[in-house]
N, C-alpha and C positions, 0 to 999 in steps of 0.2 A: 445574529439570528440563530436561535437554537432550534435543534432539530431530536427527532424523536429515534428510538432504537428502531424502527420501521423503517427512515426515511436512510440511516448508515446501511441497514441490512441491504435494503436495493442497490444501495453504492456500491457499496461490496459487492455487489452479485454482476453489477452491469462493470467493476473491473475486471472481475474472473473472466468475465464472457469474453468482453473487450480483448484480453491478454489469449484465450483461446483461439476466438477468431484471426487475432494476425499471427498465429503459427505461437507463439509461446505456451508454458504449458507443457513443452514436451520434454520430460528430464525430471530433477529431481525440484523440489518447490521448499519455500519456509514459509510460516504463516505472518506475515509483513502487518505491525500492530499500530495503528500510526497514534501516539500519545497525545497530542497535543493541537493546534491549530486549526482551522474550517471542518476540519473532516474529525477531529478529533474521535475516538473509539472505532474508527473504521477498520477492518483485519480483512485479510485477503490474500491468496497465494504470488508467489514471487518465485520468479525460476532462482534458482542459485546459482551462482555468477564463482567460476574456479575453485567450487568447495565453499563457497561466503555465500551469506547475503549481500544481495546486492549494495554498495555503498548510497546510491539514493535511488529515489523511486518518484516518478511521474505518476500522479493522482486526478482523473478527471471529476471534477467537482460539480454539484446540478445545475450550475447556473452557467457551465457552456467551458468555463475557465480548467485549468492543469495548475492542481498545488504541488510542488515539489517539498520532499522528503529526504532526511539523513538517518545513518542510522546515527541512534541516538547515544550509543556506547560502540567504541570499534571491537571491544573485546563482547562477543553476545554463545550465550549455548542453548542448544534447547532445540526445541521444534519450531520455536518464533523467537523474533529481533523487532525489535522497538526501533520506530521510526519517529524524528520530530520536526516540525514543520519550519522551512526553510523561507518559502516564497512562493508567487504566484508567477507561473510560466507565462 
């Protein structure tokens, strides 16, 4: 089923809140790009985990489910890290 840049943008918006409300957020962030699977083009902050991004990342998806994410090269620079889709939590 594909989905529109509307329908990624509120996903992204409802992880940033998500990640707010349970206390994350607080510290420095990367912009987390997820390349490829359900969520495909989704971006969204991610605390940074000892100087890194974080090595995966839990993604809640609209239909209730958590996609899980790797990053998708260990060696990443920049302000964002590419993320590719692993499985369904």
């Amino acid at each position: 089923m594909a989905h529109g840049p509307s329908h990624h943008a509120r996903l992204a918006q409802r992880v940033i809140s998500e990640g707010r409300a349970s206390g994350e957020g607080v510290g420095p962030t990367i912009i987390a790009a997820l390349d490829d699977g359900p969520l495909r083009g989704v971006r969204f902050d991610a605390p940074v985990v000892a100087g890194r991004p974080p090595s995966t990342v839990d993604v809640p998806a609209a239909d209730g489910s958590t996609c899980r994410y790797c990053l998708a090269q260990w060696v990443q620079s920049g302000p964002s890290a590419v993320y590719t889709f692993l499985y369904r939590v």
